[in-house]
C-alpha positions, 0 to 999 in steps of 0.5 A, spaced: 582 475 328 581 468 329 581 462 325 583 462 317 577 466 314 580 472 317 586 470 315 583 470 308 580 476 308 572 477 309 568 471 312 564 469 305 557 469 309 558 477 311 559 479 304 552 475 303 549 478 310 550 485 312 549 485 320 548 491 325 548 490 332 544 495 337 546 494 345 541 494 350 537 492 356 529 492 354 528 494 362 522 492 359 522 493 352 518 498 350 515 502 343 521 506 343 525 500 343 522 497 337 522 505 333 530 503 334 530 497 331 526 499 324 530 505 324 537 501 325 534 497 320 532 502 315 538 506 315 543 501 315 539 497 309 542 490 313 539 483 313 539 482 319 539 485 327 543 482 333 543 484 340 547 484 345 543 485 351 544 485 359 542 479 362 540 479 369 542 485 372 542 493 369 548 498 368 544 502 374 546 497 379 539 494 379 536 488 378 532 487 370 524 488 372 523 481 367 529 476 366 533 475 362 530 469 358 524 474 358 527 480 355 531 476 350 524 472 347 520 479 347 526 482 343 526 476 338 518 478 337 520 485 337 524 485 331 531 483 334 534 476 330 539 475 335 541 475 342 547 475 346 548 476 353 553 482 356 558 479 361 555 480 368 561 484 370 562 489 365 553 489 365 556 492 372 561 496 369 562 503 368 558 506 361 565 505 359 566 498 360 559 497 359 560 499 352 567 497 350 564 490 352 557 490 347 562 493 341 567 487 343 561 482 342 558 485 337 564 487 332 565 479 334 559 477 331 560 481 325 556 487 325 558 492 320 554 498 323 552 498 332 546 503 332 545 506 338 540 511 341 542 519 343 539 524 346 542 529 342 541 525 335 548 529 332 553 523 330 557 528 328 557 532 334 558 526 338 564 523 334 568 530 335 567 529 343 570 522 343 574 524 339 578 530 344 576 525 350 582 521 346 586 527 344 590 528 350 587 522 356 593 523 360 592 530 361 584 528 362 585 523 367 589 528 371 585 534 371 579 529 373 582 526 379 584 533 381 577 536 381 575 529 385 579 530 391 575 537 391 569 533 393 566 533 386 563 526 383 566 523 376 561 526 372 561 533 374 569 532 374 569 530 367 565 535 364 568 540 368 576 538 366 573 538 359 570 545 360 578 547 362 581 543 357 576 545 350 577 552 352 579 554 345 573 552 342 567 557 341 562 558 347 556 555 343 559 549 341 563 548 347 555 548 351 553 543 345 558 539 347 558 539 354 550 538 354 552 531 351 557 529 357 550 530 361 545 526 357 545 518 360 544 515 353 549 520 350 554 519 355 553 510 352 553 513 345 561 517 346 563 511 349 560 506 343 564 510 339 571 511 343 572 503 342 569 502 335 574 497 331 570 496 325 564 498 325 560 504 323 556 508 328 549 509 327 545 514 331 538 515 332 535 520 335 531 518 342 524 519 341 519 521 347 520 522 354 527 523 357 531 518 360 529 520 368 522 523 366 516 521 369 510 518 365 508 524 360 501 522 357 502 527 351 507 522 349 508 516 344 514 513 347 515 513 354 522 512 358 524 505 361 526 508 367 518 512 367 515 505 366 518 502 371 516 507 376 508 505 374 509 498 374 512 499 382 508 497 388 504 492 384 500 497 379 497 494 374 501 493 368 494 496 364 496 503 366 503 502 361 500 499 356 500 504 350 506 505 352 509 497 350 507 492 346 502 486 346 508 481 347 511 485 353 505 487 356 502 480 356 509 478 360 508 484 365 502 481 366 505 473 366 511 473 369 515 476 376 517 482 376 522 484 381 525 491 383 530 493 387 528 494 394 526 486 394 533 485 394 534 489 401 535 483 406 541 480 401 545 486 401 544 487 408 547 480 409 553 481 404 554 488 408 554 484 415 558 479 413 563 482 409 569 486 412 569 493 410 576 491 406 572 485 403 567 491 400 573 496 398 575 490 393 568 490 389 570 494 382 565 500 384 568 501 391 574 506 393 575 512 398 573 509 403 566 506 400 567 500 404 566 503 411 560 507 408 556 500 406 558 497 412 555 503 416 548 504 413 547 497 409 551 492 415 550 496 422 543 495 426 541 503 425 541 503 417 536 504 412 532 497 410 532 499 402 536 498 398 534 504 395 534 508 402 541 505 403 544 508 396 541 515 397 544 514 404 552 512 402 551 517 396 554 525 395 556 529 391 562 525 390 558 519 389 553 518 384 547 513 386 549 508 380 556 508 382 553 506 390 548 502 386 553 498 382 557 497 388 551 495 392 550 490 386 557 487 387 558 486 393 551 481 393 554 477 388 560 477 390 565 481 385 571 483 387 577 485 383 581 479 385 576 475 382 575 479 376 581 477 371 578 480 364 577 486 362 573 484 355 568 478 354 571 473 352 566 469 349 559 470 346 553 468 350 547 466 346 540 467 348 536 466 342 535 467 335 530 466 330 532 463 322 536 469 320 539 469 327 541 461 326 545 463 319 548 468 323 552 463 328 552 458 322 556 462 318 561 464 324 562 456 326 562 454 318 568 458 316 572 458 323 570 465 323 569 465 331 574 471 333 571 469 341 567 462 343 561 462 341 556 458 346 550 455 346 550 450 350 554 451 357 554 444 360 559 442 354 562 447 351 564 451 357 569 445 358 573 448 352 573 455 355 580 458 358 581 459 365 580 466 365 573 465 361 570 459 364 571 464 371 567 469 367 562 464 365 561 462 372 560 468 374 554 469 370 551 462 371 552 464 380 549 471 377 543 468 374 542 463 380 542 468 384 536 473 380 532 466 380 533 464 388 531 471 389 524 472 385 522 465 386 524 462 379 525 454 380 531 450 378 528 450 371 530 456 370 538 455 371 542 457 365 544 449 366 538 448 363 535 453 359 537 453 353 537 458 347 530 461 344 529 459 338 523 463 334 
């Protein structure tokens, strides 16, 4: 680590501070959420919480229902007092990249615990599952690019090359342990524990409905996912409000809300001016994908949505958040050419109440910044390496993107927003 307070050991202010961090995309931050943030704070007895959140775009491959200013002043009145934006890139990356980057942020800041939600709630469980997933990768990874090549998508390959090479393990436990490579927020918690440094994990037990479930009025906590099918077509927020909190709804109420198959016509366009090598260059992209975004998303006799043009390209082989990400990718002009970095190499503020403020004052007091800590992109960008500020700007174009597409004036540029201060 950076700076002579690591050299010297323990920064002073983390003695005085305990920090737990929690990754997040609040799309849109609902009751569970917040359920998440007191059992984070209650079992890690911590001082403070700090959020690292997607911004714009979500690790599905689609826009955020609420932007990204939005969701970061409700997570600040939910219980959050700090929060930091996840690079675009790795928001659009993998559940292993995408985890890798939050705990890189999060351990940055100094967060002695991360919390996370699990559909299983089993730490233990989890651990020894990430724990074999490391045990022998090269064999892994070899088992899965076979079983690919037969036809089947990566998760099926994973499970199943899991299943072959953890065949020594009892028939119930292996079924338990196979059940958690199936669930979308145990697949994000393994992944958390793979590339924890120093942080202790903390998990918490999903509550409510499921993942991918729809609305369920027998229960408290509603899935993200469900809500957002309830508030598409412009229903009335009204019909979710149990469900959320007073702040998000009145944000439901006030603000745009964007979804997918608003973005139809840009990805078309991306996909009718981009060649099919240019889409193979997209982080998703691969096998072949580049010709099938230019059949179904460029061609005159494609689907229109952006969600017909997915299900269209996707397979067996190819999952629908896979197609989406790439999707995603191509409309904002990613590709690995340009994607030099493969951890943040900053940390992004986006708000923060008093304690939050303690946070970063302590970091920059003792030099204790293992990355740049930005809260003004207009000067402190200026100081970044060529590899950051390329990521930076990625963000900013990102976010320019999101507001032209939703309506939202220049007011709203990352050049001109400022952190929230609550």
């Amino acid at each position: 680590m950076k700076g002579p307070a690591f050299k010297k050991g323990r920064p002073l202010f983390l003695e005085i501070m305990k920090i737990t961090g929690i990754t997040a995309e609040y799309n849109p931050l609902h009751k569970g959420h917040i359920y998440q943030i007191e059992q984070a704070r209650s079992l890690t007895a911590c001082d403070a919480v700090a959020v690292a959140m997607s911004g714009d775009y979500v690790q599905r491959g689609e826009p955020a229902i609420l932007d990204k200013w939005t969701r970061c002043g409700l997570a600040l009145d939910s219980g959050a007092d700090l929060v930091v934006e996840i690079p675009v890139q790795f928001c659009l990356g993998n559940a292993s990249q995408y985890a890798a980057a939050s705990v890189s942020i999060l351990e940055a800041l100094g967060c002695s615990s991360i919390s996370f939600g699990s559909e299983c709630g089993d730490a233990g469980l989890l651990s020894d599952v990430a724990a074999f997933l490391d045990s022998d990768r090269a064999g892994l990874d070899e088992m899965i690019s076979q079983l690919t090549k037969t036809g089947m998508n990566y998760p099926s390959a994973r499970s199943e090359a899991y299943r072959r090479l953890r065949k020594d393990t009892g028939k119930e436990r292996l079924e338990a342990e196979l059940a958690v490579l199936d669930s979308p927020n145990d697949i994000l918690a393994i992944e958390y524990i793979r590339n924890l440094r120093s942080a202790a994990p903390v998990c918490i037990k999903r509550e409510g409905a499921g993942y991918s479930e729809g609305i369920d009025r027998g229960l408290s906590f509603q899935s993200a996912g469900a809500i957002r099918n309830e508030l598409s077509g412009g229903n009335d927020p009204a019909q979710v409000g149990e469900y959320v909190p007073e702040c998000t709804l009145a944000a439901l109420r006030r603000e745009k809300l964007t979804f997918p198959d608003e973005w139809s016509v840009l990805l078309r366009y991306a996909a009718a001016m981009a060649s099919a090598e240019t889409v193979e260059d997209c982080p998703s992209a691969g096998e072949g994908l580049g010709n099938l975004i230019k059949k179904y998303a460029g061609g005159a006799d494609g689907p229109e949505k952006w969600g017909d043009i997915v299900k269209a390209v996707k397979s067996k082989r190819y999952t629908y958040t896979r197609i989406s990400r790439l999707c995603m990718q191509l409309v904002l002009g990613m590709t690995r050419s340009t994607l030099s970095a493969e951890k943040p190499l900053y940390i992004r503020v986006l708000g923060f109440n008093e304690k939050g403020r303690k946070i970063l004052a302590g970091l920059k007091s003792e030099g204790a910044q293992e990355l740049p800590v930005i809260t003004n992109i207009n000067k402190e960008a200026q100081d970044l390496s060529e590899d950051a500020a390329r990521m930076l700007a990625l963000d900013v174009r990102a976010a320019d993107v999101y507001n032209l597409v939703t309506g939202r004036g220049r007011e709203f540029s990352d050049h001109v927003r400022k952190p929230l201060n609550k």
